[in-house]
Backbone bond lengths (Angstrom), bond angles and torsions (degrees), N, CA, C in turn:
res aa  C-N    CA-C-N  psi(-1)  N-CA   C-N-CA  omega(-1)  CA-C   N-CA-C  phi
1 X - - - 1.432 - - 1.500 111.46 -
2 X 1.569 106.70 -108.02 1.320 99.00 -179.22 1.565 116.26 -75.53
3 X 1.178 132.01 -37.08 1.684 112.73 165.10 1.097 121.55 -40.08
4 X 1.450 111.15 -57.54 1.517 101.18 179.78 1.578 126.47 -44.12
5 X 1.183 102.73 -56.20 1.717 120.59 178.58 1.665 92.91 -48.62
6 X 1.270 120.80 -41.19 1.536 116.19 -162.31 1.827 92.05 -78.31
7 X 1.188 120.01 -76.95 1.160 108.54 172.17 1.846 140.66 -19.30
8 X 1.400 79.48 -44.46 1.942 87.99 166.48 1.528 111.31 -91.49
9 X 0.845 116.86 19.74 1.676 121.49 171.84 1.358 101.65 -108.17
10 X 1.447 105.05 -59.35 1.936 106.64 157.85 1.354 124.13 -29.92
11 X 0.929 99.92 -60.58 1.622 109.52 175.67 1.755 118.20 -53.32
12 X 1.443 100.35 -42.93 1.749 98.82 -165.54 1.676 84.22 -72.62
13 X 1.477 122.76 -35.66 1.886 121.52 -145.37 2.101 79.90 -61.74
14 X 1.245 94.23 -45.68 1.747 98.25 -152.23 1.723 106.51 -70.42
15 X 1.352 100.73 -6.29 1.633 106.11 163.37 1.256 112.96 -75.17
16 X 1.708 112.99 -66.65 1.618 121.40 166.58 1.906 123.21 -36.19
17 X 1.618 96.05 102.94 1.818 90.50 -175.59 1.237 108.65 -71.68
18 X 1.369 141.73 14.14 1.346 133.08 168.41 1.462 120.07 -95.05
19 X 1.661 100.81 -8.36 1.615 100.49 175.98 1.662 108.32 -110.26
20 X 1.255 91.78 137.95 1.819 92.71 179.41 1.503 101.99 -124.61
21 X 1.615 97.39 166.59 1.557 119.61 -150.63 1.324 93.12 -88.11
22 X 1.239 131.86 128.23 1.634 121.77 -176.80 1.431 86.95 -103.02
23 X 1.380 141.23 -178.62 1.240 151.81 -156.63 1.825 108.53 -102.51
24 X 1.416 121.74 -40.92 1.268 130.42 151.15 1.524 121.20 -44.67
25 X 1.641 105.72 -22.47 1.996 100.14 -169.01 1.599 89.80 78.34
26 X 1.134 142.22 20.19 1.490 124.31 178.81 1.914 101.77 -104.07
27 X 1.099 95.41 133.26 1.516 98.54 155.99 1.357 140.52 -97.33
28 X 1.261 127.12 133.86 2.245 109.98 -170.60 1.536 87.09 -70.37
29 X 1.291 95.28 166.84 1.369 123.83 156.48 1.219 141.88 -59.86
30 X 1.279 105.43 2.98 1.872 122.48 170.55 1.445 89.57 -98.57
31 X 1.681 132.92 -51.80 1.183 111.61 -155.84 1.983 115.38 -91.57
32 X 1.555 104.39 -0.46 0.867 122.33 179.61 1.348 120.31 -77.57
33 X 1.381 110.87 -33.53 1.901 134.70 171.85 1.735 106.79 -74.36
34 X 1.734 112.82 -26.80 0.934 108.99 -173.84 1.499 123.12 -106.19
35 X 1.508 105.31 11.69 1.619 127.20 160.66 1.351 112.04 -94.76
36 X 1.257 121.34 -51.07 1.576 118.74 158.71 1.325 132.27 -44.40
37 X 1.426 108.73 -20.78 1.552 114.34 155.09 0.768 95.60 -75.23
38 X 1.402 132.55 -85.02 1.475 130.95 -156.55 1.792 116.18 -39.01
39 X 0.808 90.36 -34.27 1.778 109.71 -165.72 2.002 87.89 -56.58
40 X 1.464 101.30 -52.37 1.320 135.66 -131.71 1.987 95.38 -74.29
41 X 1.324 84.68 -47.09 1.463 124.21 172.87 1.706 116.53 -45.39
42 X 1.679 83.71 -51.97 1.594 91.40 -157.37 1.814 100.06 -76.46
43 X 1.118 96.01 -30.30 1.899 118.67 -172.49 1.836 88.29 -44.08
44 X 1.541 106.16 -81.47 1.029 141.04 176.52 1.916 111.92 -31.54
45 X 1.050 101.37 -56.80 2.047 88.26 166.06 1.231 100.61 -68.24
46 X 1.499 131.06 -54.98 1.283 124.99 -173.59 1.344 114.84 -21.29
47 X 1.732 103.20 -82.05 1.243 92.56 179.81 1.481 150.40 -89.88
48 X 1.567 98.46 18.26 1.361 125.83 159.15 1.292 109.64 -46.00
49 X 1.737 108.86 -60.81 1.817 130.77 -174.68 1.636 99.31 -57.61
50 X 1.324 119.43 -46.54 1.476 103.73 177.62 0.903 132.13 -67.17
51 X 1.795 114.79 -46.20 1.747 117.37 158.19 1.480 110.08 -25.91
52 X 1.227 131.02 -78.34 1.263 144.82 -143.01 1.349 89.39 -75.10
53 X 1.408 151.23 -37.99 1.612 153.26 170.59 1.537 82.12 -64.39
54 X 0.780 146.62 -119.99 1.647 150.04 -147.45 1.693 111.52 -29.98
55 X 1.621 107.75 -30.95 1.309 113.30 175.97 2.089 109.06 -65.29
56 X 1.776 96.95 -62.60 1.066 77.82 153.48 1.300 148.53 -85.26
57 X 1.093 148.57 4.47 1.223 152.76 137.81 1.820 102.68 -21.99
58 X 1.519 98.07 -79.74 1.353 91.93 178.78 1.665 128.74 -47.79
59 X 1.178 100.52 -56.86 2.062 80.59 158.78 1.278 142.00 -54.25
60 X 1.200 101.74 -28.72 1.467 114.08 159.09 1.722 113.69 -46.59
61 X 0.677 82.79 -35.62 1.859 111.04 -162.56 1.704 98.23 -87.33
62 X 1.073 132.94 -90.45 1.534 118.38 156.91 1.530 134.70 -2.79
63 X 1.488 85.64 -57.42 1.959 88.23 179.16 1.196 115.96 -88.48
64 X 1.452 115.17 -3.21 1.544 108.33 167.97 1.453 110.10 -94.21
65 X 1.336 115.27 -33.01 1.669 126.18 152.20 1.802 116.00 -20.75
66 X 1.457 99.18 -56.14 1.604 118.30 -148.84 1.826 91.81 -91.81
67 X 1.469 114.80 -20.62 1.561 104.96 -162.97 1.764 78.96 -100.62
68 X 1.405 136.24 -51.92 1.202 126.47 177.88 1.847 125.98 -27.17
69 X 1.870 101.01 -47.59 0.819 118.31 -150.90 1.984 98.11 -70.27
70 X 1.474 105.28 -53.56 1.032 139.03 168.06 1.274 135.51 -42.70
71 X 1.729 116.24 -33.20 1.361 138.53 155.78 1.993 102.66 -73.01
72 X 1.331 104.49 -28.41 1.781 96.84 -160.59 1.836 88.11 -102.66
73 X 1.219 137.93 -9.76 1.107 126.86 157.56 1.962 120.56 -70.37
74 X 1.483 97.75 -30.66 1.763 104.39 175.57 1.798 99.96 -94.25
75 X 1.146 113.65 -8.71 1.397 95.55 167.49 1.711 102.22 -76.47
76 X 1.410 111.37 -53.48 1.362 98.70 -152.44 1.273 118.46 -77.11
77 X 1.182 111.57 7.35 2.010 120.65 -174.78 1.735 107.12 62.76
78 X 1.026 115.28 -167.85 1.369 151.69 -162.35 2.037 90.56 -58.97
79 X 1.532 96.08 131.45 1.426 133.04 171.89 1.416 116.62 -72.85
80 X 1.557 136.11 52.99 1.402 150.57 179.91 1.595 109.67 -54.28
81 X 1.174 138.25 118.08 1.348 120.80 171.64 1.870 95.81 -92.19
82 X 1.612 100.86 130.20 1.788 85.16 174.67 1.565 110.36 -70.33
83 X 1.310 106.16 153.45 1.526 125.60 -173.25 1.968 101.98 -74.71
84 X 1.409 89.08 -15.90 2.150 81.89 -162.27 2.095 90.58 -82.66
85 X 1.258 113.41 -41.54 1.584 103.84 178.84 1.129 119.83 -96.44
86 X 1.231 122.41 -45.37 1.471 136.56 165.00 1.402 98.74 88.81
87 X 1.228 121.51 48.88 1.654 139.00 170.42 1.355 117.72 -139.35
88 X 1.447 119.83 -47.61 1.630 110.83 -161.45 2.227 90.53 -113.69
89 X 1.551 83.48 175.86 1.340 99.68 -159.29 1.574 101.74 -79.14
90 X 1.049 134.38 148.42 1.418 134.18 131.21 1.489 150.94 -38.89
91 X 0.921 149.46 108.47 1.570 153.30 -116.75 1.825 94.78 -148.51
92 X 1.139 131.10 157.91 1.402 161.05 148.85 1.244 120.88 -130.99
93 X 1.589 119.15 143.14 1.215 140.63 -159.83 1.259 99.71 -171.48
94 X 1.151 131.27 123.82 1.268 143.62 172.72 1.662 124.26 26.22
95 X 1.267 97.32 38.93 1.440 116.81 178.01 1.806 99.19 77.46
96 X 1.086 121.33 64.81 1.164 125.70 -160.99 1.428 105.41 -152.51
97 X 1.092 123.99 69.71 1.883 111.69 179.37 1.570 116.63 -79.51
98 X 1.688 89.09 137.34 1.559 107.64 -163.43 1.540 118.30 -123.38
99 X 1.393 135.78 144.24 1.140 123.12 141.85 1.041 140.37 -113.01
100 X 1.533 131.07 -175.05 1.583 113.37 176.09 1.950 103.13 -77.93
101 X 1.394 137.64 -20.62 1.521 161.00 169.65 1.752 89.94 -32.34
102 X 1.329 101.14 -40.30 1.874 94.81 -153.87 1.774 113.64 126.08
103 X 1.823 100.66 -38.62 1.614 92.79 -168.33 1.244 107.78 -72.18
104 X 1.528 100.50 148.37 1.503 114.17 -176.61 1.525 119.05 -140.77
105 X 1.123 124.99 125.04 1.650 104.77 -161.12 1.758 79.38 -138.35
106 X 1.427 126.42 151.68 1.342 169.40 179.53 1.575 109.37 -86.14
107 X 1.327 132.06 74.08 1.234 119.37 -168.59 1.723 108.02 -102.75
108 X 1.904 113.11 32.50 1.162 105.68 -176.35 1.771 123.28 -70.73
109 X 1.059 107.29 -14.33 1.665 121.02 174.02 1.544 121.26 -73.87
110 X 1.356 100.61 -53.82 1.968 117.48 162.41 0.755 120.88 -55.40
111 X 1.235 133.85 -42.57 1.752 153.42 -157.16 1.125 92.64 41.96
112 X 1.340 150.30 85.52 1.761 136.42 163.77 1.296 94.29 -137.48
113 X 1.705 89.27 149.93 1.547 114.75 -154.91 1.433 91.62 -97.55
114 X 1.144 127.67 158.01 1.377 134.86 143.31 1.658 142.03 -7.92
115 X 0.844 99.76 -17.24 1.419 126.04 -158.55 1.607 100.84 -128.69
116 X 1.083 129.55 -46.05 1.530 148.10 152.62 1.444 101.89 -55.09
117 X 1.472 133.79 -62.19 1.771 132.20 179.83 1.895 102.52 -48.58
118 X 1.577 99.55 -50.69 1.764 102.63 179.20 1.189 100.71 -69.48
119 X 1.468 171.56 131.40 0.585 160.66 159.08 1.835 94.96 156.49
120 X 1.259 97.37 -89.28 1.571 109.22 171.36 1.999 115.07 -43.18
121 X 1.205 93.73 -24.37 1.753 87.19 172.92 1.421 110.66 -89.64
122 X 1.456 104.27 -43.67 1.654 110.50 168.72 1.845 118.30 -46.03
123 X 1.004 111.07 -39.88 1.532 114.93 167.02 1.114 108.26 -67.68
124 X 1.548 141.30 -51.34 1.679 135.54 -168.94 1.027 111.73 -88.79
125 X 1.674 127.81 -17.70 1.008 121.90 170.32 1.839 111.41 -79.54
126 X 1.461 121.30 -27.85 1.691 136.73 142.05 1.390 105.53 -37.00
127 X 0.913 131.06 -67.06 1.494 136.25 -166.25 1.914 96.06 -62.03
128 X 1.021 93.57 -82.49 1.545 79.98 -169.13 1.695 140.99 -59.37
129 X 1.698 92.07 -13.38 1.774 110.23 145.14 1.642 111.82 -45.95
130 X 1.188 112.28 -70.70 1.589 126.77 -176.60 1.165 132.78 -38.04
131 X 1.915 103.50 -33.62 1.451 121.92 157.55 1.642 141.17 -46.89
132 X 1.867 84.90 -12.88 1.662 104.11 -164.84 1.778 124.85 73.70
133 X 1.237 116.53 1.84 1.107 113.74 160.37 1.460 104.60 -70.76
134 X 1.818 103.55 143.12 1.239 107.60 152.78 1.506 142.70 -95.85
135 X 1.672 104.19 -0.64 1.064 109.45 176.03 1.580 135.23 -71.52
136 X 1.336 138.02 -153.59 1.208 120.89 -173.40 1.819 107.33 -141.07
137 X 1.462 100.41 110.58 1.933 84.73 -164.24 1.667 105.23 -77.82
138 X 1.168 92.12 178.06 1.380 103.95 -175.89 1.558 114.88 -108.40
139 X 1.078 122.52 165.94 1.536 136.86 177.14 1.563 104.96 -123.43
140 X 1.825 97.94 131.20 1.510 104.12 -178.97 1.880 87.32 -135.52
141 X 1.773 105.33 -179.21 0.996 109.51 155.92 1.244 109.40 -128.48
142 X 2.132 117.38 145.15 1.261 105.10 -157.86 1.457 100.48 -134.80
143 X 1.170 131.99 127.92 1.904 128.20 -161.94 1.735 88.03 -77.83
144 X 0.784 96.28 143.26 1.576 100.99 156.71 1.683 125.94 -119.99
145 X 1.090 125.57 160.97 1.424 112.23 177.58 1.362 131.74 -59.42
146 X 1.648 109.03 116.50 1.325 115.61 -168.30 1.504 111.07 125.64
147 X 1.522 110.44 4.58 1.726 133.90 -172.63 1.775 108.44 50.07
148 X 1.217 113.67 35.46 1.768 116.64 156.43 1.210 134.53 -65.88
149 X 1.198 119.70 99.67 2.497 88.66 -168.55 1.114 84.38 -93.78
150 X 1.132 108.92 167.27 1.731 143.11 -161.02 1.792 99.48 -154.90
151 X 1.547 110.64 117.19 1.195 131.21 -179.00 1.980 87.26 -64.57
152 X 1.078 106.20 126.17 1.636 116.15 -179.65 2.182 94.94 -112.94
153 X 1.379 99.99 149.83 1.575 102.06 162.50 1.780 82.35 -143.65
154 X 1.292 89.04 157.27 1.644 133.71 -165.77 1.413 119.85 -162.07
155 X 2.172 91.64 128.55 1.447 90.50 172.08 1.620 110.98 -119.64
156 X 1.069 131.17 128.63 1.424 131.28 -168.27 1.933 97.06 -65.87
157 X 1.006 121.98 -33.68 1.483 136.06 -144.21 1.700 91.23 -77.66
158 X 1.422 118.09 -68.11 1.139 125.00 -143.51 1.974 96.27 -125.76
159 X 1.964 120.45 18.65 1.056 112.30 -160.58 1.725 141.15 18.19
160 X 1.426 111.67 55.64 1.022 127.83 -162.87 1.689 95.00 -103.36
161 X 1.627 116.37 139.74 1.790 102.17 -173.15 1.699 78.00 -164.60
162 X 1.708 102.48 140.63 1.304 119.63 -160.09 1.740 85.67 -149.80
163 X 1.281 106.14 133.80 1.755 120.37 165.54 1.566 89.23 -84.53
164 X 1.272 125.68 122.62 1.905 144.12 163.32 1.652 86.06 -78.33
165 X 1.070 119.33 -76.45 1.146 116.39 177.53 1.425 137.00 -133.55
């Protein structure tokens, strides 16, 4: 506790050449005000040096954030919202479009990419705007005979129904 603390005060005074060892271990009061700076001092770069380590740290930390983020946006291609929930993202896998919803459609016959599926909904979902309905159709997936699904859109409003794919 306090020895120690006293001891490492000893130590910094007997570094400082302006303070000398009086024979008691006592220090005056000029050189005692002028270890408490020092003391005061040293605290004070200290944790200046750490701020600025934690500062950079954290940028460090950001730009590996920002290049991560940026490599895993060009990995994953194109931002699909699926048509069956109209919340979570769209996924490919071996010609296989997926969501986290459940829908899953087989696009090994079509071969169309993601970007090709947006595209093709963006037109039928155009098309059936154009009709003057105002309602909003829906997207299902529907097996047909022979176990094929076929991306189906449907409008309850104006019975409007288009194979997407």
């Amino acid at each position: 506790g306090r020895d120690s603390l006293m001891s490492c005060v000893e130590g910094l005074a007997s570094s400082r050449p302006d303070v000398e060892d009086t024979e008691e271990g006592e220090m005056n009061e000029e050189e005692y005000i002028g270890l408490m700076r020092y003391l005061e001092e040293a605290v004070v770069a200290e944790l200046r040096k750490q701020e600025q380590e934690i500062i950079a740290q954290e940028l460090c930390d950001q730009e590996r954030a920002e290049i991560d983020a940026l490599a895993a946006s060009h990995e994953e291609g194109p931002k699909v919202t699926c048509p069956v929930c109209m919340r979570n993202t769209l996924h490919m896998n071996q010609n296989v479009v997926f969501c986290a919803c459940g829908m899953r459609l087989s696009c090994q016959t079509e071969q169309v990419s993601l970007l090709q599926l947006e595209s093709i909904l963006l037109e039928r979902f155009a098309a059936h705007a154009s009709s003057g309905c105002v309602n909003q159709p829906v997207c299902s997936i529907q097996t047909v005979p022979g176990g094929v699904d076929m991306l189906m859109m449907a409008c309850h409003g104006c019975e409007f129904m288009d194979i997407v794919i």
